[in-house]
TIRO-2110 file (N, C-alpha, C; in Angstrom, 1 decimal):
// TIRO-2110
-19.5, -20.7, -35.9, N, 1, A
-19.6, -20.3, -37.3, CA, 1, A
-19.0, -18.9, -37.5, C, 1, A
-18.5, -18.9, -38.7, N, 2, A
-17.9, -17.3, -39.0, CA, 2, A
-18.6, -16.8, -40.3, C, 2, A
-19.1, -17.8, -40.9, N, 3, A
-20.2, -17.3, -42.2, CA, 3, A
-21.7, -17.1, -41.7, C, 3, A
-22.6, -16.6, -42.4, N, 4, A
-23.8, -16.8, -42.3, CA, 4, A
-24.6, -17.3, -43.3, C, 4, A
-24.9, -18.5, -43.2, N, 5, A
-25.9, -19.5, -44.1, CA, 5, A
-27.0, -19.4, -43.7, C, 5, A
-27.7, -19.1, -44.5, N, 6, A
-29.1, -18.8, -44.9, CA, 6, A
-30.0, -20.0, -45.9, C, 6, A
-31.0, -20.9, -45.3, N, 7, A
-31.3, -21.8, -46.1, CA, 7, A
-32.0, -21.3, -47.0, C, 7, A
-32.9, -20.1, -47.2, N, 8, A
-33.3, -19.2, -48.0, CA, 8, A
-32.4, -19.4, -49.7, C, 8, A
-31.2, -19.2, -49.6, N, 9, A
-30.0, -19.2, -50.8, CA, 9, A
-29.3, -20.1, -50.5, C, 9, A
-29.0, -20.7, -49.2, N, 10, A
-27.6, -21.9, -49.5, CA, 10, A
-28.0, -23.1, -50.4, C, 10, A
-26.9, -23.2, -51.2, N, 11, A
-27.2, -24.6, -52.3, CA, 11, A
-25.8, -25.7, -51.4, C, 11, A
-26.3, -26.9, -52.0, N, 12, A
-25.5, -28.0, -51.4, CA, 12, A
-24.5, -27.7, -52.3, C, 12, A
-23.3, -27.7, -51.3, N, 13, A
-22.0, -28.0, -52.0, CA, 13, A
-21.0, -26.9, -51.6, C, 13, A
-22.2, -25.8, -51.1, N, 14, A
-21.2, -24.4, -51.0, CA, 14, A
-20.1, -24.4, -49.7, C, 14, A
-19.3, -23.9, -49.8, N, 15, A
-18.4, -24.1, -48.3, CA, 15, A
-19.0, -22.7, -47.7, C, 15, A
-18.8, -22.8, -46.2, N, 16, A
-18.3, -22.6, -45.1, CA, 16, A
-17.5, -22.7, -44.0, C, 16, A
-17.0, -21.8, -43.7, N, 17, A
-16.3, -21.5, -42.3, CA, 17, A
-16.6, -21.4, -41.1, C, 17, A
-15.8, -22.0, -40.0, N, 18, A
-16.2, -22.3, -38.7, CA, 18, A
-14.7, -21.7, -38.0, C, 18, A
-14.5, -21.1, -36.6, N, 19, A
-14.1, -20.8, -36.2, CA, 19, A
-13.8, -22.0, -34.8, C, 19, A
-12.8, -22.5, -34.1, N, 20, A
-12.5, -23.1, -33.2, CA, 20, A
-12.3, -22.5, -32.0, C, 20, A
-13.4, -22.6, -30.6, N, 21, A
-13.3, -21.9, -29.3, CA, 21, A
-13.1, -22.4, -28.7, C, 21, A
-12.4, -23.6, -28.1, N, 22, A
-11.5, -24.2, -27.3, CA, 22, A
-10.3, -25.0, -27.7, C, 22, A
-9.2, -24.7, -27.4, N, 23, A
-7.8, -25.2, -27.6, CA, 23, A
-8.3, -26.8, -27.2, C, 23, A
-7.3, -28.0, -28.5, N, 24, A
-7.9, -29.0, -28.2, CA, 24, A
-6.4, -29.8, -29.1, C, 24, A
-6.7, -31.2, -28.7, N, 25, A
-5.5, -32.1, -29.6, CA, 25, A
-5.7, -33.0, -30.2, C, 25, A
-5.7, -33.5, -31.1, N, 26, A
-6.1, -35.0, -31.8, CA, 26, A
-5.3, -36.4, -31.1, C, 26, A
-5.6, -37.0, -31.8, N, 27, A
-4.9, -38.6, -31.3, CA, 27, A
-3.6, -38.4, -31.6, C, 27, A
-3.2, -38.1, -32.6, N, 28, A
-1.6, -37.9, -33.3, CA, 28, A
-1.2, -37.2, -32.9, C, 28, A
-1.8, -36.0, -32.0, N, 29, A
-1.0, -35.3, -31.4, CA, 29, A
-0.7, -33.7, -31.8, C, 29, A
-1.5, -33.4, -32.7, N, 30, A
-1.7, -32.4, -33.2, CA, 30, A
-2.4, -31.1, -32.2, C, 30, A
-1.6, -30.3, -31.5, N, 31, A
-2.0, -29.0, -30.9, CA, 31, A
-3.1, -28.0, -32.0, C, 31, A
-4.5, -28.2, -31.7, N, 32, A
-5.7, -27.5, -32.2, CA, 32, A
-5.9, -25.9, -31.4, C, 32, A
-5.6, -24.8, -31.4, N, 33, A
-5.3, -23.2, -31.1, CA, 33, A
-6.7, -23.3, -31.2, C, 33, A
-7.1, -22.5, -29.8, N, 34, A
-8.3, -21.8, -30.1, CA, 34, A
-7.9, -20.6, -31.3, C, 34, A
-9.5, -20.0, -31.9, N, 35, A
-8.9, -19.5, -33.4, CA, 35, A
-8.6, -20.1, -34.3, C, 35, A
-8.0, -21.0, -34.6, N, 36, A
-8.0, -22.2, -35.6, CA, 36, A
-9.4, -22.0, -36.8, C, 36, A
-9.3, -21.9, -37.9, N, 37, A
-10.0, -22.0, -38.9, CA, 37, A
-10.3, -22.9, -39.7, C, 37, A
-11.3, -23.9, -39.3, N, 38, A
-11.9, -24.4, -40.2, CA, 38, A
-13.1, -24.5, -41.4, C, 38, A
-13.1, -25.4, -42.3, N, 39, A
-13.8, -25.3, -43.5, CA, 39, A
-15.1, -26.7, -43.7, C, 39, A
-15.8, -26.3, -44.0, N, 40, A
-17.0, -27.3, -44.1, CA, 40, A
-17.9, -26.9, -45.7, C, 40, A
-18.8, -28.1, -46.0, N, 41, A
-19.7, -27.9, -47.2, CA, 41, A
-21.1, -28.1, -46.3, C, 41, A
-21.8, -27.5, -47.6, N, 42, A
-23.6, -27.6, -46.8, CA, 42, A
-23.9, -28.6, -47.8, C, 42, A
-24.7, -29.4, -46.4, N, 43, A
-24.2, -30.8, -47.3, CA, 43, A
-26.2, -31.1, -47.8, C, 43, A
-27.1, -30.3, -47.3, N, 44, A
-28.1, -30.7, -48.0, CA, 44, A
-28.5, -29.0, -47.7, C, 44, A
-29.7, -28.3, -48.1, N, 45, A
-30.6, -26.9, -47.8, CA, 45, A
-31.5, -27.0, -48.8, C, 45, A
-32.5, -26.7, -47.8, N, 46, A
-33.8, -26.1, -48.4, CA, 46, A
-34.2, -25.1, -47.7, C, 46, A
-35.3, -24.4, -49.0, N, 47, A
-35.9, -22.7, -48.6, CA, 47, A
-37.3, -23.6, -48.0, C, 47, A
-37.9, -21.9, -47.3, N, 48, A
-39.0, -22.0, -46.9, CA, 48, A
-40.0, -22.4, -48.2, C, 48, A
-40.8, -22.9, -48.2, N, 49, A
-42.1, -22.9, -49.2, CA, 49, A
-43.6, -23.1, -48.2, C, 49, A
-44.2, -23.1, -49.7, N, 50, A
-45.9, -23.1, -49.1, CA, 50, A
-46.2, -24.4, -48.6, C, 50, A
-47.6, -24.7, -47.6, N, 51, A
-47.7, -25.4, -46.9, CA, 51, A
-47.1, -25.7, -45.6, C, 51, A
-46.7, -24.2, -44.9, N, 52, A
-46.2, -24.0, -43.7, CA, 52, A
-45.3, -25.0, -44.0, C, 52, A
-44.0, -25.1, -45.1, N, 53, A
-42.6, -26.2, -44.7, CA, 53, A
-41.6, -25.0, -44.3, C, 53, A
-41.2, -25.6, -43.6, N, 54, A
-39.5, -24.7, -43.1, CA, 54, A
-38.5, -25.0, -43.8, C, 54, A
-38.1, -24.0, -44.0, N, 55, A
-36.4, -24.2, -44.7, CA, 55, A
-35.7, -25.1, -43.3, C, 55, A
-34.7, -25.9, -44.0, N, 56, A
-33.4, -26.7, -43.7, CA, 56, A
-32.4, -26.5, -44.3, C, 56, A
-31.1, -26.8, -43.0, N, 57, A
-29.9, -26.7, -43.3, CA, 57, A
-29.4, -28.2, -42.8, C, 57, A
-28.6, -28.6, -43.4, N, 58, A
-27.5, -29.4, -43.0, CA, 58, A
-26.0, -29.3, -43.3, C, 58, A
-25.0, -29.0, -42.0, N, 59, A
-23.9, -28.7, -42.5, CA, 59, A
-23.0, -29.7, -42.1, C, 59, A
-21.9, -29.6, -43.1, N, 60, A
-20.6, -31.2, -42.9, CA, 60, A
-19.6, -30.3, -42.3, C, 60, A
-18.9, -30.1, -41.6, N, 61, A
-17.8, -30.1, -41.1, CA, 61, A
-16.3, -31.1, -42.0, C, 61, A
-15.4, -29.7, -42.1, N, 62, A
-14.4, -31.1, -42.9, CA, 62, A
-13.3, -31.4, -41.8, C, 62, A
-12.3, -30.0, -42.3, N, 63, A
-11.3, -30.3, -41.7, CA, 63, A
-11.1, -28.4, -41.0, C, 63, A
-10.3, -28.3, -40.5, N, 64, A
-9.4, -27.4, -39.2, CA, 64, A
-7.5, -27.2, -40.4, C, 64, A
-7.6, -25.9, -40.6, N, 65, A
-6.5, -25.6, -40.5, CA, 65, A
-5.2, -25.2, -39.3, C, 65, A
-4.4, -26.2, -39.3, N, 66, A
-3.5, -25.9, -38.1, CA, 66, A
-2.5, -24.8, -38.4, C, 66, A
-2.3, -23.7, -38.1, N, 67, A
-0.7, -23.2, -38.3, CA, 67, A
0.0, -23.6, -37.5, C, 67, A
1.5, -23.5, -37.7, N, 68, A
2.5, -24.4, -36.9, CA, 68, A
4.0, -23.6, -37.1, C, 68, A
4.5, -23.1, -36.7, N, 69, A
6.3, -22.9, -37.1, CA, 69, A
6.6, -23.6, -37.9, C, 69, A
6.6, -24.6, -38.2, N, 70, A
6.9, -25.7, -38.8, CA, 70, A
6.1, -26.0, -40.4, C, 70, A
5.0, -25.2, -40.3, N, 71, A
4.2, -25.1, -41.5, CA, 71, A
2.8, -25.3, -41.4, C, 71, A
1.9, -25.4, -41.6, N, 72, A
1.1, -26.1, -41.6, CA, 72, A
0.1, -27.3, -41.2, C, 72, A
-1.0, -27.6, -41.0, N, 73, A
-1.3, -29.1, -40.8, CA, 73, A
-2.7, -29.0, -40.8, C, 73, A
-3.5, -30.0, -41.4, N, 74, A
-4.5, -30.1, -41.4, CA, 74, A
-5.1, -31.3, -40.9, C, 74, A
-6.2, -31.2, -39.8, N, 75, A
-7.0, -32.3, -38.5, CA, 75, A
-8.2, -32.5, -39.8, C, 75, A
-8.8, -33.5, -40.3, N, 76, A
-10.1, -33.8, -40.5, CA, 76, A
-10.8, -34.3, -39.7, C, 76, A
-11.8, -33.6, -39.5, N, 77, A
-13.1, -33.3, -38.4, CA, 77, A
-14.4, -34.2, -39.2, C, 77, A
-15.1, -34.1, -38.2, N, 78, A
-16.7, -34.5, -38.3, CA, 78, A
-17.4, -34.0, -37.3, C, 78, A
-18.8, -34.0, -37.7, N, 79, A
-20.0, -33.0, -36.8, CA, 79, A
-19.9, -34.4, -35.5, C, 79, A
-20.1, -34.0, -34.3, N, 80, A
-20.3, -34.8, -33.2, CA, 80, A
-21.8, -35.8, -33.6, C, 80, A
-21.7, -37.3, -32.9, N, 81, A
-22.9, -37.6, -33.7, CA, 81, A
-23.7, -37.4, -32.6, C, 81, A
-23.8, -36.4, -31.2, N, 82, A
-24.6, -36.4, -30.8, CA, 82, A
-25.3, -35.0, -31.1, C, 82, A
-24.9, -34.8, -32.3, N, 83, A
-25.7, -33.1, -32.4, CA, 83, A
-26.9, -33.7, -33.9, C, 83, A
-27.8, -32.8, -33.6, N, 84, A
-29.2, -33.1, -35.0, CA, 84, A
-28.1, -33.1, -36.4, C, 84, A
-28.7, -33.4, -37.2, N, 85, A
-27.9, -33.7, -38.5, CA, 85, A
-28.5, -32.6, -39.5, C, 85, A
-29.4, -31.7, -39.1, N, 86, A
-29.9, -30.7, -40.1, CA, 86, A
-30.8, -29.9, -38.7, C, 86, A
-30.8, -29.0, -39.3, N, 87, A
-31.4, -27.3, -38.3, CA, 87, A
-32.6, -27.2, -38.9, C, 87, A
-33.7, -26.9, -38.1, N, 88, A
-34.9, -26.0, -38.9, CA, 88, A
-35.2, -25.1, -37.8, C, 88, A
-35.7, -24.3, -38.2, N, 89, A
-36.8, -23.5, -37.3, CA, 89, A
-37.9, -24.2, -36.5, C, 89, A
-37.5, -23.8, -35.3, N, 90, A
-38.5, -24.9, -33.9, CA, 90, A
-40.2, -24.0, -33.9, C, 90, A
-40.7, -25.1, -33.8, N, 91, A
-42.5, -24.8, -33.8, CA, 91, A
-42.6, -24.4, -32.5, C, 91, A
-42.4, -23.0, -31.9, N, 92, A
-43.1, -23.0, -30.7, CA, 92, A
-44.4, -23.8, -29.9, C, 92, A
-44.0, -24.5, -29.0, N, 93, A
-45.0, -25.3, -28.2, CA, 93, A
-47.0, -24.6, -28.1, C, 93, A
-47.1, -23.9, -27.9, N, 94, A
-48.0, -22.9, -27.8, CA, 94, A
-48.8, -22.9, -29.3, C, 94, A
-47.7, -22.6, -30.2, N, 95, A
-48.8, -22.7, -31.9, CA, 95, A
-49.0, -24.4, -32.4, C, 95, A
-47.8, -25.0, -31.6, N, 96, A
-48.7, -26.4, -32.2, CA, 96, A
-49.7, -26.4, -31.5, C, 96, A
-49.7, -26.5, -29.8, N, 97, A
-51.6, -26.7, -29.4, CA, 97, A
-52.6, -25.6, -29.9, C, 97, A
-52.4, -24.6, -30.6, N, 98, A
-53.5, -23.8, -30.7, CA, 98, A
-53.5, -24.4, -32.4, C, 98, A
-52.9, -25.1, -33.0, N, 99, A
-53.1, -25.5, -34.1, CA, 99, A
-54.6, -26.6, -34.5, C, 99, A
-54.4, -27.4, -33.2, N, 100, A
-55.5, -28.6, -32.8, CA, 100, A
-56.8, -27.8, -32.6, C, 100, A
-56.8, -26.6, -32.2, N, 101, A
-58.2, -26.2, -31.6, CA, 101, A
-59.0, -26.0, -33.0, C, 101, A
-60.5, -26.4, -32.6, N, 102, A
-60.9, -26.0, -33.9, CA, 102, A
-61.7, -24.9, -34.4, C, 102, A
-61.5, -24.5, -35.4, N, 103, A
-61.8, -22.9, -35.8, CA, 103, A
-63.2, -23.2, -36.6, C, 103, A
-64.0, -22.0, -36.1, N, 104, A
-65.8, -21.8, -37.2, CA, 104, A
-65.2, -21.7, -38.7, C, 104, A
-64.0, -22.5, -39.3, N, 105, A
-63.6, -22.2, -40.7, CA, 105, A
-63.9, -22.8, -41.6, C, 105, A
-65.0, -22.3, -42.4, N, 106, A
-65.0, -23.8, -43.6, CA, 106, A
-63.8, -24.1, -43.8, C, 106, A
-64.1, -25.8, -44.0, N, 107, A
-62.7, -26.3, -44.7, CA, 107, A
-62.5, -25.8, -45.9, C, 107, A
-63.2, -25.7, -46.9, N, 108, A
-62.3, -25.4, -48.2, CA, 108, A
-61.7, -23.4, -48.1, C, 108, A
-61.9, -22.7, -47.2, N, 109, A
-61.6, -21.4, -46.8, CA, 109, A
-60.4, -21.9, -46.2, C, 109, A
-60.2, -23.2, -45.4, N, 110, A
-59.1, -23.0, -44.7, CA, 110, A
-57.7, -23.9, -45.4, C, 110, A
-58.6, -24.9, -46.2, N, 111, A
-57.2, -25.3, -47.1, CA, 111, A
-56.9, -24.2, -48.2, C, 111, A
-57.5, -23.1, -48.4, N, 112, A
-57.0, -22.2, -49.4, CA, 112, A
-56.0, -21.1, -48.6, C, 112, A
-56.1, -21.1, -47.0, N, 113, A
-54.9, -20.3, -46.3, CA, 113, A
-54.0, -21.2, -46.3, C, 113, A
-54.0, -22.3, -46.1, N, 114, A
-52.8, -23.4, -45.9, CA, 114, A
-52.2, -22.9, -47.0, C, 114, A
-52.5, -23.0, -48.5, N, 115, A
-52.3, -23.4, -49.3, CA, 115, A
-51.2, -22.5, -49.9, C, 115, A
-51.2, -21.1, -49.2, N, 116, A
-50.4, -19.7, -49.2, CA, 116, A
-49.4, -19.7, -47.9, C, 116, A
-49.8, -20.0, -46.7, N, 117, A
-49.2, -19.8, -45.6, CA, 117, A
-47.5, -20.2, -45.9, C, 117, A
-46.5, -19.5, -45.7, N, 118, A
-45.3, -20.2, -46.1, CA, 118, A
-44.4, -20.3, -44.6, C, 118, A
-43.7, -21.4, -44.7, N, 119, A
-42.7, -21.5, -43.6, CA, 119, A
-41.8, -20.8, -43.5, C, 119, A
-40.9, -21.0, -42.2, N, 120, A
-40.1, -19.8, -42.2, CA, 120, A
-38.5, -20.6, -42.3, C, 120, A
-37.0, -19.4, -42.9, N, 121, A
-36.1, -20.2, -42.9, CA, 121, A
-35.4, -20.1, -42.0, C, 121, A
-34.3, -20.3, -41.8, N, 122, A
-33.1, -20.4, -40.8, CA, 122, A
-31.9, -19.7, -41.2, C, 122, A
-31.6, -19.1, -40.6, N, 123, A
-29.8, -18.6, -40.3, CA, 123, A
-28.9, -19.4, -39.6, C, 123, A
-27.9, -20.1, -39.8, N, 124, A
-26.8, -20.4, -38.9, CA, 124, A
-25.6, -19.3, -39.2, C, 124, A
-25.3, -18.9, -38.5, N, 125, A
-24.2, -17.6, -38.3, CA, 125, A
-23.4, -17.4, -37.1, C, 125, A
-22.9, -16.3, -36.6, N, 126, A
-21.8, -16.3, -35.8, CA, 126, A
-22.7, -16.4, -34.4, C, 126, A
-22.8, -17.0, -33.7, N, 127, A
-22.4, -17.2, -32.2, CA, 127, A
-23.4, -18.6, -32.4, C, 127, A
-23.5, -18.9, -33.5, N, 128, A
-24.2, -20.7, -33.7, CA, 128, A
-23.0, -21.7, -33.1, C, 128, A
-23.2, -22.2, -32.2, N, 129, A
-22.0, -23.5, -31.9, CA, 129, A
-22.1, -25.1, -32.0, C, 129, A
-21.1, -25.4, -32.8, N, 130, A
-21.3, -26.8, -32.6, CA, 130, A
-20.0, -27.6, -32.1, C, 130, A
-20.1, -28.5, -31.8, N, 131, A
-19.2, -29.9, -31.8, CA, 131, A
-18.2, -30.3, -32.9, C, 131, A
-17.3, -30.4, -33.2, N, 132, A
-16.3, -31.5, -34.4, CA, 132, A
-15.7, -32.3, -33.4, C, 132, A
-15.3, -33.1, -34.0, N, 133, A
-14.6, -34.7, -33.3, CA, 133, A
-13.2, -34.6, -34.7, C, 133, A
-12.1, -35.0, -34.0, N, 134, A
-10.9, -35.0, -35.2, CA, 134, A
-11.5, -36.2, -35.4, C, 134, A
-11.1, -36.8, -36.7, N, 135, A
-11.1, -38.1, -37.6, CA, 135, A
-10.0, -38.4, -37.8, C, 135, A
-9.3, -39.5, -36.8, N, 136, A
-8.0, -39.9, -37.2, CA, 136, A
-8.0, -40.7, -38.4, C, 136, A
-6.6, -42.0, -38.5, N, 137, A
-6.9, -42.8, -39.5, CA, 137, A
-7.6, -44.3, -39.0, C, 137, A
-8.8, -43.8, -40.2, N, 138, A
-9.7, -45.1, -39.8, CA, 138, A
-9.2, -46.8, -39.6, C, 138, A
-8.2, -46.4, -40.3, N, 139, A
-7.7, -47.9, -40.8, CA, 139, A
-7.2, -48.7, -39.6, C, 139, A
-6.7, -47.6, -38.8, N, 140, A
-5.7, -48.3, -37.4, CA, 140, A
-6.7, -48.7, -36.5, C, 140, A
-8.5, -48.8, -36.5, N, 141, A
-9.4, -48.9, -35.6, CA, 141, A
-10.5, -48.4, -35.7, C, 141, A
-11.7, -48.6, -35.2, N, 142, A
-13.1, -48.3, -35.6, CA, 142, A
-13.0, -46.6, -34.7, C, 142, A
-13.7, -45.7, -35.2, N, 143, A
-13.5, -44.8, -34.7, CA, 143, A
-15.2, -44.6, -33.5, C, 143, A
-14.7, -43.9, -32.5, N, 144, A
-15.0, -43.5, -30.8, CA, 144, A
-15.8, -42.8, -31.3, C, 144, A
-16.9, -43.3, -31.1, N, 145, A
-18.3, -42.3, -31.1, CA, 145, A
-18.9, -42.2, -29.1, C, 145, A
END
């Protein structure tokens, strides 16, 4: 990542930037430079709210700008499908089992902390890494997952 999205403020639709850190080639044959800049949309986000929910991100990956002597060239990408399809903030192992234990709290005392307690959001930003896969043309064959 070379932006920092924040589910706090990102709206769906906004672009971001990704940076490429391994030299790589498509099917066509297209030489991918480490450094290569690519562009993506956030393709769903939500903020933190009440009821202990966590903000979510979901980001799309599009395409990879190539420079070339020659001019130009643009690879269309997709997120690998073996990566999660949206980020949240992970519930430390520890507060979910101390969640189960039970507290001397009246319930109606304790659904009125619920009822304020807010979740927390996420940052994806620079040293976040993920996967893209080039998207050749679909039409010549089902695409290699």
């Amino acid at each position: 990542m070379v932006d920092n999205v924040f589910s706090g403020t990102a709206r769906p639709g906004a672009v971001f930037h990704f940076k490429v850190t391994d030299a790589a080639s498509s099917e066509s044959g297209v030489k991918i430079p480490a450094g290569s800049i690519g562009y993506g949309v956030i393709r769903s986000a939500s903020a933190a709210g009440r009821h202990n929910h966590d903000g979510m991100l979901a980001l799309e990956p599009r395409y990879i700008i190539v420079r070339k002597p020659s001019g130009v060239a643009r690879v269309d990408v997709m997120m690998s499908p073996l990566l999660p399809v949206q980020w949240t903030p992970s519930e430390p192992l520890l507060n979910k089992a101390a969640s189960h234990v039970p507290l001397p709290i009246p319930g109606l005392i304790m659904t009125g902390v619920n009822q304020v307690r807010w979740g927390r959001n996420i940052t994806l930003g620079p040293g976040f890494t993920f996967t893209v896969l080039p998207v050749e043309n679909l039409t010549a064959g089902a695409p290699v997952c």
